[in-house]
N, CA, C and O atoms as a MOPAC input file, in Angstrom:
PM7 MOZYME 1SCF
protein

 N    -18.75300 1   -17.14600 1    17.26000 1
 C    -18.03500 1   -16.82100 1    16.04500 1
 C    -17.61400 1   -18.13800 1    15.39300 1
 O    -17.19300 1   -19.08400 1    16.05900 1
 N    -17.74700 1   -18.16000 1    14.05600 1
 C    -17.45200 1   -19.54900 1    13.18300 1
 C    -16.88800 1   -19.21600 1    12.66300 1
 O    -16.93800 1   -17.99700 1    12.49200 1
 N    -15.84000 1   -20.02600 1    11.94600 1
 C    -14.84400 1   -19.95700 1    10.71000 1
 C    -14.45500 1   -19.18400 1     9.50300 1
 O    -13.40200 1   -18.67100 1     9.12600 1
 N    -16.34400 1   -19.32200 1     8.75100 1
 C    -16.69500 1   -18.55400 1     7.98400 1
 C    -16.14500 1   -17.02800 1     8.60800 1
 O    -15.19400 1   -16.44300 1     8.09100 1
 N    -16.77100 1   -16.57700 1     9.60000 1
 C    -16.57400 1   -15.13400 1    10.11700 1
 C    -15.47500 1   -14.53300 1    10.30100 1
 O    -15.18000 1   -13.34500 1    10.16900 1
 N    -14.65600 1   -15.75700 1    10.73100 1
 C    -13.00700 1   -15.43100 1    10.66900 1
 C    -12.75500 1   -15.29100 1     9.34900 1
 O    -13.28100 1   -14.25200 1     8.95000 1
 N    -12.30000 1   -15.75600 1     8.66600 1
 C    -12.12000 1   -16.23700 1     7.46100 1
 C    -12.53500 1   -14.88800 1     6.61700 1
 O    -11.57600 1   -14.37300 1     6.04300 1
 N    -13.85000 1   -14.20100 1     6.43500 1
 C    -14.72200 1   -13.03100 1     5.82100 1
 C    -13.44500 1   -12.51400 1     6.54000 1
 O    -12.38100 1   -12.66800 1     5.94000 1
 N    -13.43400 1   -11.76600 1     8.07400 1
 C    -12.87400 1   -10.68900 1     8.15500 1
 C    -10.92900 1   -10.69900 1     7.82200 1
 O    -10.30400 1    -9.65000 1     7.66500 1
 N    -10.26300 1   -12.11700 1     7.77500 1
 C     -9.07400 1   -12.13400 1     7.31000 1
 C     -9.19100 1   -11.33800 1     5.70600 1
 O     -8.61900 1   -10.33100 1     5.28800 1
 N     -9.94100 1   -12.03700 1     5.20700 1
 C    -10.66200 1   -11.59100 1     3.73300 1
 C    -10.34300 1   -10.21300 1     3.56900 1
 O     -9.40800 1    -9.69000 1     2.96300 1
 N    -11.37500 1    -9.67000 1     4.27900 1
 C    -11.65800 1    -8.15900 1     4.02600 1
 C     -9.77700 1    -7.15500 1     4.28300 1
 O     -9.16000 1    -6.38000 1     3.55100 1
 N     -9.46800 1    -7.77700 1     5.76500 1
 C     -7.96100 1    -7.43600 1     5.78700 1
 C     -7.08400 1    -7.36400 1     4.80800 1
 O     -6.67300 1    -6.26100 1     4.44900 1
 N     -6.55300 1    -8.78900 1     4.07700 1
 C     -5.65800 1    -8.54800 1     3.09100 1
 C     -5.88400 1    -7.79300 1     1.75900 1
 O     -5.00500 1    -7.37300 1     1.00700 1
 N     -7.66100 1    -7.66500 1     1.55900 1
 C     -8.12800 1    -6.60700 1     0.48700 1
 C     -7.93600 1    -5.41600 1     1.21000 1
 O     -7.42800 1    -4.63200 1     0.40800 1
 N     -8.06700 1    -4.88200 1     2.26700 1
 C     -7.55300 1    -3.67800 1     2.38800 1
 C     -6.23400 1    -3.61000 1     2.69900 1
 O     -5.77300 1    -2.50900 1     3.00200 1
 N     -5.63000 1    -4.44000 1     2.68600 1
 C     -3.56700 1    -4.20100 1     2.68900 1
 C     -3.39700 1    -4.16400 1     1.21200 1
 O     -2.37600 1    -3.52100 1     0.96700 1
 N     -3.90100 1    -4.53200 1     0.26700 1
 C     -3.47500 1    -4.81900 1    -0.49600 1
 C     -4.10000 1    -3.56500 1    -1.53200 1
 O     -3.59000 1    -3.11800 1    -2.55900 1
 N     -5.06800 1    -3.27500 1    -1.03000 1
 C     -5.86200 1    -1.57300 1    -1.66700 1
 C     -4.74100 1    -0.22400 1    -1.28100 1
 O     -4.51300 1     0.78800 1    -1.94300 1
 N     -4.17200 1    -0.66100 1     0.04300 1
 C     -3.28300 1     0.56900 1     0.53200 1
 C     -2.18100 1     0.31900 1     0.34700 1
 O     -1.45900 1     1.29500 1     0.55000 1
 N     -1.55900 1    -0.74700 1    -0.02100 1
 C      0.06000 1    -1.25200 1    -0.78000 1
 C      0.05900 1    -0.27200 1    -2.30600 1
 O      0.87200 1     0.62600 1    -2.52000 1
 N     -1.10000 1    -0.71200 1    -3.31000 1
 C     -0.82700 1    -0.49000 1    -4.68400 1
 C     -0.62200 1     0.74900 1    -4.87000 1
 O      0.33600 1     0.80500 1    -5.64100 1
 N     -1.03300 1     1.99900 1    -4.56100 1
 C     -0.55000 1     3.44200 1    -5.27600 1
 C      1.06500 1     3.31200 1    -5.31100 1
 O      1.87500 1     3.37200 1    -6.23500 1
 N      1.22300 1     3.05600 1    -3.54700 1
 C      2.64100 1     3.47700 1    -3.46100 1
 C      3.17600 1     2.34400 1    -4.21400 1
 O      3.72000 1     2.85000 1    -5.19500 1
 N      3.35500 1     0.58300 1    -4.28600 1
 C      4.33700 1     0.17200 1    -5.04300 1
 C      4.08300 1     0.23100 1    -6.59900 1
 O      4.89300 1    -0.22000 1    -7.40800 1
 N      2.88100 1     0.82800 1    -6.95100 1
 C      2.46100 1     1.02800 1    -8.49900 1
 C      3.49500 1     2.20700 1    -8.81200 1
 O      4.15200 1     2.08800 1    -9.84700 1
 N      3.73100 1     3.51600 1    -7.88500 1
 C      4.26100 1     4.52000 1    -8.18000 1
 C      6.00100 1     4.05900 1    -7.86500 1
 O      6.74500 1     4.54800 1    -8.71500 1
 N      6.48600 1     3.49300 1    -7.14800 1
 C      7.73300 1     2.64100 1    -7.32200 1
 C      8.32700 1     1.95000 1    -8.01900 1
 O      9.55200 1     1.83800 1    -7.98700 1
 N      7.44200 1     1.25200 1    -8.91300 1
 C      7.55000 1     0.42600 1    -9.93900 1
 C      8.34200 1     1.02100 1   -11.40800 1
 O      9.37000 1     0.71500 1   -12.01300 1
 N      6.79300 1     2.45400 1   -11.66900 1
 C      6.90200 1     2.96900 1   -12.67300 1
 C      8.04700 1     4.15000 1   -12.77600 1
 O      8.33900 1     4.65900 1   -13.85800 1
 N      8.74100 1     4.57600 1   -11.37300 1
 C      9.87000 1     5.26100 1   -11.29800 1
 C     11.26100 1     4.27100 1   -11.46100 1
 O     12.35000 1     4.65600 1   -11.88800 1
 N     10.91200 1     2.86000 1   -10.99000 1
 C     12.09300 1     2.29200 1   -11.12400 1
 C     12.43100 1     1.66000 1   -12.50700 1
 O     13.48300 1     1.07600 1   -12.76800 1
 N     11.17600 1     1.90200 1   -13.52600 1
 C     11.14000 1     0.83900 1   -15.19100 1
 C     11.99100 1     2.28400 1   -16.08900 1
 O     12.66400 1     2.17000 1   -17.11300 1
 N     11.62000 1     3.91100 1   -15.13500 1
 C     11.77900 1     5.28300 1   -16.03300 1
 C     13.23600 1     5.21600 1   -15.53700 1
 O     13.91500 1     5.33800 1   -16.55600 1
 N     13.95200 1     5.09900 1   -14.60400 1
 C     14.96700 1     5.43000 1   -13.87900 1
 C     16.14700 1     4.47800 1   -14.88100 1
 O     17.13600 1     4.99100 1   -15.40300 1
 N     15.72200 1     2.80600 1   -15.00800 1
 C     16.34500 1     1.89800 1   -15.75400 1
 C     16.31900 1     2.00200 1   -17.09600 1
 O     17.18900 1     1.62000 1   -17.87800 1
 N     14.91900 1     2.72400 1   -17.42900 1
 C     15.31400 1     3.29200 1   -19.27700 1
 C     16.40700 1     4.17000 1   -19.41400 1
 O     17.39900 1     4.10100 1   -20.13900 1
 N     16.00200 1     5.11000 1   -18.48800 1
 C     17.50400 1     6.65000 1   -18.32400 1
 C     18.63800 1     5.46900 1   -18.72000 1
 O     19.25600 1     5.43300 1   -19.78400 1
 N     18.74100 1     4.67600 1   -17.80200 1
 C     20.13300 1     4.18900 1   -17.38400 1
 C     21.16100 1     3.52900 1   -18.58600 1
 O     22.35000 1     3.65600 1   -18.87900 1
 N     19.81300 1     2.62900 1   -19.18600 1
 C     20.02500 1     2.32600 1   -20.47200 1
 C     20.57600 1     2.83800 1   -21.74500 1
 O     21.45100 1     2.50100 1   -22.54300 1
 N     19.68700 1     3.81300 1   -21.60900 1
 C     20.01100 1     4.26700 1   -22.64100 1
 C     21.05100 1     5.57100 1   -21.88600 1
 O     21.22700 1     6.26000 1   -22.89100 1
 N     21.56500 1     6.05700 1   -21.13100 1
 C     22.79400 1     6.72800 1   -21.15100 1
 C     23.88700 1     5.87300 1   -20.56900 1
 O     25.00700 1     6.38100 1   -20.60100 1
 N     23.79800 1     4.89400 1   -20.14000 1
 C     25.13500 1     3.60900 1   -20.11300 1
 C     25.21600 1     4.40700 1   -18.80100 1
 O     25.31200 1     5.55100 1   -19.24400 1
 N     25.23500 1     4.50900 1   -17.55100 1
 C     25.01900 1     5.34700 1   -16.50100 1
 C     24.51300 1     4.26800 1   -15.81700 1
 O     23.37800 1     3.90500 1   -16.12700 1
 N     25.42700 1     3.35100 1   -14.48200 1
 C     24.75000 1     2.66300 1   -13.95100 1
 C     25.61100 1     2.73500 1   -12.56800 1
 O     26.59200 1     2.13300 1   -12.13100 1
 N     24.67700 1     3.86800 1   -12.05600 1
 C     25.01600 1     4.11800 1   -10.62700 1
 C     23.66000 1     3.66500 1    -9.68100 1
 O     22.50200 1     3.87900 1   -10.04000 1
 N     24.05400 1     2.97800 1    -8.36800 1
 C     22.91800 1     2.62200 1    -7.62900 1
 C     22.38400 1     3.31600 1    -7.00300 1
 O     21.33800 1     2.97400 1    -6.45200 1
 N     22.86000 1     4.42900 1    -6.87200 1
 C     22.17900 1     5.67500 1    -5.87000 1
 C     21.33500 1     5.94000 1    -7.21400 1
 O     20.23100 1     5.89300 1    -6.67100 1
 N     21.15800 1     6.08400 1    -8.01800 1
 C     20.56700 1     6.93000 1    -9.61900 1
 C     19.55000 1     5.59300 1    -9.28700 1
 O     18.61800 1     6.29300 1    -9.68500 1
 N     19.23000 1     4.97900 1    -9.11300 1
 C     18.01000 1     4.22600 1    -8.86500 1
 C     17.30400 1     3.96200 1    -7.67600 1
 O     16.27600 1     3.28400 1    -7.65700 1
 N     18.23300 1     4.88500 1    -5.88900 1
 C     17.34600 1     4.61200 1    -5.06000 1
 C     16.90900 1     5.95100 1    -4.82200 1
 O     15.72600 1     5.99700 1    -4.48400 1
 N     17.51200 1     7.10200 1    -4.89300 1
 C     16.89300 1     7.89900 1    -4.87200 1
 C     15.78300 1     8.49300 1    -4.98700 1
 O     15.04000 1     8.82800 1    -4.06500 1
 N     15.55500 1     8.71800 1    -6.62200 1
 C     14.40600 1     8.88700 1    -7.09300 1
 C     13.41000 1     7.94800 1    -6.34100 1
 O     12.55000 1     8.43800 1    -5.60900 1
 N     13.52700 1     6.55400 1    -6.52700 1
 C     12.23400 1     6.18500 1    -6.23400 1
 C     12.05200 1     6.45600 1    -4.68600 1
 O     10.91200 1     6.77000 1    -4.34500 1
 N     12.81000 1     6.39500 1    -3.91800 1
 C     12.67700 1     6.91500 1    -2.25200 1
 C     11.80800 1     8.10000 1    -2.50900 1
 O     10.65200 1     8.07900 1    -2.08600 1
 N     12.33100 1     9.29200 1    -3.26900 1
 C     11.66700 1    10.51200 1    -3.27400 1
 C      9.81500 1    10.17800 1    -3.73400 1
 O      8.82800 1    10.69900 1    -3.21300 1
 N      9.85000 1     9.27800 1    -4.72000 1
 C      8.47300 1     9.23400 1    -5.33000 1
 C      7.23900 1     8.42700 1    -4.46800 1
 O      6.04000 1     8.61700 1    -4.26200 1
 N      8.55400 1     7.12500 1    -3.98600 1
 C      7.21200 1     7.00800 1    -2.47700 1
 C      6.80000 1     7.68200 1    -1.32500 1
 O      5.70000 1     7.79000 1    -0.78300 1
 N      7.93100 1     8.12000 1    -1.05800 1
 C      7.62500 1     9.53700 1     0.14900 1
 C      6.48700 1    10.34200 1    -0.09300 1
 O      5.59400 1    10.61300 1     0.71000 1
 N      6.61700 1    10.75900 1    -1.46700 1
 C      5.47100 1    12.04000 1    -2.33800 1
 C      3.86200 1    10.90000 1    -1.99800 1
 O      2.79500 1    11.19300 1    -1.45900 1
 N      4.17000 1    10.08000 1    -2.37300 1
 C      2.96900 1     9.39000 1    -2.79600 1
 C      2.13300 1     8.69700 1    -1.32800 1
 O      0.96900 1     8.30000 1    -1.28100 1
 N      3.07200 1     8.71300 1    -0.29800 1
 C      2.70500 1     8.58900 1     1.00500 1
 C      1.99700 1    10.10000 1     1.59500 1
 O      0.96700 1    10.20700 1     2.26200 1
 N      2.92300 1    11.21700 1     1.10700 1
 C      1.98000 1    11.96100 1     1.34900 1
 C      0.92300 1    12.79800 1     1.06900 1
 O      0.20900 1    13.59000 1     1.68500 1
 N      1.06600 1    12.30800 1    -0.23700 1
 C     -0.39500 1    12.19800 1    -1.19300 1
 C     -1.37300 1    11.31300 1    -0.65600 1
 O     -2.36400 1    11.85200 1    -0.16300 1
 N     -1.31400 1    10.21000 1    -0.64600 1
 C     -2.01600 1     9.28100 1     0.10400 1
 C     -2.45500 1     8.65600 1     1.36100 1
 O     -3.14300 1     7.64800 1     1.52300 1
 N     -1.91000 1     9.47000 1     2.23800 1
 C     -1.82300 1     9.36300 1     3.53800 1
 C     -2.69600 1     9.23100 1     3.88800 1
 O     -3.12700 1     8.12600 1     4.21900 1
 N     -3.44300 1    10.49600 1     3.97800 1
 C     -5.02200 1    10.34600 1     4.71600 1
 C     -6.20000 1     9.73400 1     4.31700 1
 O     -7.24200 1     9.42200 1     4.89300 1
 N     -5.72600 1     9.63000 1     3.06100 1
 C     -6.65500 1     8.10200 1     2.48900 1
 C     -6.38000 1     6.99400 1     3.19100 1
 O     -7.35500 1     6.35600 1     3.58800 1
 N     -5.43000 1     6.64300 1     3.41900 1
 C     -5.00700 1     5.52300 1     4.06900 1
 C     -5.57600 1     5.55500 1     5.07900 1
 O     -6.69500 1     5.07300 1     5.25300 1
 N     -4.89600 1     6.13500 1     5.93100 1
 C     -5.41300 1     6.51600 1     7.29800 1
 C     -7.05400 1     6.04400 1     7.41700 1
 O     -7.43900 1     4.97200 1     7.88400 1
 N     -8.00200 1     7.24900 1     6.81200 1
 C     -8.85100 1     7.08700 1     6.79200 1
 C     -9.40900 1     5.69200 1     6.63700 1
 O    -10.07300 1     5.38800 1     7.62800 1
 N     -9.34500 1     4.47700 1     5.46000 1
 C     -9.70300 1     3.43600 1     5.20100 1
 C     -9.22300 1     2.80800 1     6.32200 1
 O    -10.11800 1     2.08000 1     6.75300 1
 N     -7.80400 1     2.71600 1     7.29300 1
 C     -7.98700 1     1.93100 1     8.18500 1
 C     -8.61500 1     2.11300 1     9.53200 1
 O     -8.79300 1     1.37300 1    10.50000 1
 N     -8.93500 1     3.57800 1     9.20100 1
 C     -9.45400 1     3.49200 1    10.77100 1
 C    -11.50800 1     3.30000 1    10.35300 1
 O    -12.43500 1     2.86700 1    11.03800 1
 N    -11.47000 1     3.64900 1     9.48900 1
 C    -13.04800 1     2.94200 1     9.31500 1
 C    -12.72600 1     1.17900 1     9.28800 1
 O    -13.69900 1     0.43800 1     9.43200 1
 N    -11.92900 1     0.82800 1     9.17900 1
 C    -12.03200 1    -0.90000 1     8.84600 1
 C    -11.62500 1    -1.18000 1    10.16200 1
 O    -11.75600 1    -2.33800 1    10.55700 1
 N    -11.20800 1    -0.42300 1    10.82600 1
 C    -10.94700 1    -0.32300 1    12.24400 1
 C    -12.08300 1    -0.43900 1    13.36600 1
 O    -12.16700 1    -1.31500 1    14.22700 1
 N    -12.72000 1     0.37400 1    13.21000 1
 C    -13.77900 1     0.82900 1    13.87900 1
 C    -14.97600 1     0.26300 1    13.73100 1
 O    -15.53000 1    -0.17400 1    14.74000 1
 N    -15.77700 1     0.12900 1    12.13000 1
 C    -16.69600 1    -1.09100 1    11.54100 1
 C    -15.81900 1    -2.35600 1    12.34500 1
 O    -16.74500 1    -2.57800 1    13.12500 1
 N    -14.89000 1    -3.23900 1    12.71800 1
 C    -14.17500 1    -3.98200 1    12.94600 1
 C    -14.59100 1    -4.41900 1    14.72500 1
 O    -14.98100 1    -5.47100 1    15.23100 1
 N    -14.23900 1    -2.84300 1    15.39000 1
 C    -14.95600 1    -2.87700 1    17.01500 1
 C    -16.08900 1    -2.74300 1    17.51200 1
 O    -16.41000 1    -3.01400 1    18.66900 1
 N    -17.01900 1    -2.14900 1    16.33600 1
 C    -18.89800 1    -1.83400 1    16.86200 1
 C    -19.26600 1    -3.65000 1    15.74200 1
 O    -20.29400 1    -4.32700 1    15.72800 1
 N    -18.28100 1    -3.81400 1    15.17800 1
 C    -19.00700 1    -5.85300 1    14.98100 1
 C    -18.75300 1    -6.83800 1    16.12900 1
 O    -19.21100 1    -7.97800 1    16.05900 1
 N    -17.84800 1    -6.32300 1    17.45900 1
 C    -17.53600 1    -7.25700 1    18.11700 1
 C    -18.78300 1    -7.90400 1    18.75300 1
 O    -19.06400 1    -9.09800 1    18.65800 1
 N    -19.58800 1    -6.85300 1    19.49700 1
 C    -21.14000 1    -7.71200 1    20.27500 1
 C    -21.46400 1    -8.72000 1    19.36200 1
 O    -21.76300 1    -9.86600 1    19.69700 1
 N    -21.39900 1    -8.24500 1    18.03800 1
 C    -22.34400 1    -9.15700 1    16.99600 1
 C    -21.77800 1   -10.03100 1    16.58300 1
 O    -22.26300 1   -10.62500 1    15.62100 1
 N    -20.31700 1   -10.53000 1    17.23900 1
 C    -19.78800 1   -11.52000 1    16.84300 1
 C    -19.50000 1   -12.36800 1    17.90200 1
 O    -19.30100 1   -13.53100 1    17.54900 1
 N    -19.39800 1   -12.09800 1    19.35400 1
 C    -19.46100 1   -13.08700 1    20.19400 1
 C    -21.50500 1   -13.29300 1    20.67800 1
 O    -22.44400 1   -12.62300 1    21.10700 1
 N    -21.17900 1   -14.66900 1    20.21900 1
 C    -22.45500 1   -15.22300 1    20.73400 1
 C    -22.52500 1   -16.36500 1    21.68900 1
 O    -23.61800 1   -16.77800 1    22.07900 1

């Protein structure tokens, strides 16, 4: 195994952390920009009124997304253990 090979599969890792990060902090984001307009504009600035909701919307979106997830890591998983022969030489 060479550098390069390391290096490819670190690669491929943080593209798939970073494929299974975005729904949920994309959907966190856009509850916390809707939550701070509310807030704004009704002068209403309680901190629970901003963790709530978004707690509730990543939860949803975890289990919306779950088995996608799942799924992508255990194939990057598995492609990951049938490359090992082919990587010690």
């Amino acid at each position: 195994m060479n550098d390069s090979t390391v290096l490819d599969i670190g690669q491929k890792a943080l593209i798939l952390t970073f494929t299974l990060c975005a729904p949920v902090l994309a959907l966190g984001l856009v509850v916390g920009v809707m939550v701070s307009i509310f807030q704004a504009a009704t002068q209403i600035h309680e901190m629970t009124l901003t963790f709530i909701p978004k707690m509730i919307a990543i939860m949803a979106a975890l289990i919306v997304c779950g088995p996608w997830m799942l799924n992508q890591m255990v194939t990057f998983t598995s492609n990951l253990f049938s490359s090992i022969p082919t990587l010690i030489k």
